[in-house]
N, C-alpha and C positions, 0 to 999 in steps of 0.2 A: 711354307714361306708366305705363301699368298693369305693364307686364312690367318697369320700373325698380322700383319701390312693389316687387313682391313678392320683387324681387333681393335688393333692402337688408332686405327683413323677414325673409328665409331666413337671408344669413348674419348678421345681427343672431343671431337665434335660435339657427343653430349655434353663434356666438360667447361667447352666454353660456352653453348646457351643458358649451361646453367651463371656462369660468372655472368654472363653478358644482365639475362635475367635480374640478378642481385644486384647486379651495377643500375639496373633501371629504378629499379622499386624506390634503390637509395637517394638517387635524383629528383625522384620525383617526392617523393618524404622530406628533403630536404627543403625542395622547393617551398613546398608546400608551408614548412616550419619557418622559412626565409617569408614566405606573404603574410603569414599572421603576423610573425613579431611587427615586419613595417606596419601593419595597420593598426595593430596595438598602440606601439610608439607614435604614428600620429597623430593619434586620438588626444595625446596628451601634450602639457603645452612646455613642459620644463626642458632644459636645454640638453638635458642626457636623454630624455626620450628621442629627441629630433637625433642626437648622434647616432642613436640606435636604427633609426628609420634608414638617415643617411649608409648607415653598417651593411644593412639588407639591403639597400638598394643594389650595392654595388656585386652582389651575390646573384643578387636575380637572373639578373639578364645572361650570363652565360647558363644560369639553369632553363631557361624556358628555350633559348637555342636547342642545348639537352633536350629537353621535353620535345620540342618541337622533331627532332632527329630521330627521338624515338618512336613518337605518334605515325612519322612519313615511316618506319623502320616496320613497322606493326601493318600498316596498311599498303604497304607494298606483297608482304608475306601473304595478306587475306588474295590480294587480287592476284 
């Protein structure tokens, strides 16, 4: 009974670092795709680029919170 209980709590546990894992990477890629389009789009002067800037702007900022939770998440684990 005891060695079931700790089977299912290990890969439980592997299971969710690895989604946790995937859920980072994808944050951060997006992020990442979220900065370039806006600076793409500033660059230029027509009125659908600016929409496009404005698009990403509003994406950003919960993903660098993101980033930001994962970086403190990563460097809590090193120390």
């Amino acid at each position: 009974m005891v060695t079931t209980v700790t089977t299912v709590t290990t890969v439980t546990t592997i299971a969710a670092l690895g989604l946790t894992a995937a859920i980072s990477i994808a944050a951060v890629i997006t992020l990442m795709v979220f900065l370039a389009s806006r600076e793409l789009a500033t660059a230029s002067q027509s009125g659908l680029s600016w929409r496009i800037a404005r698009f990403a702007t509003v994406g950003i900022l919960p993903l660098v919170m993101a980033f930001a939770a994962i970086v403190a998440v990563k460097i809590i684990e090193i120390l």
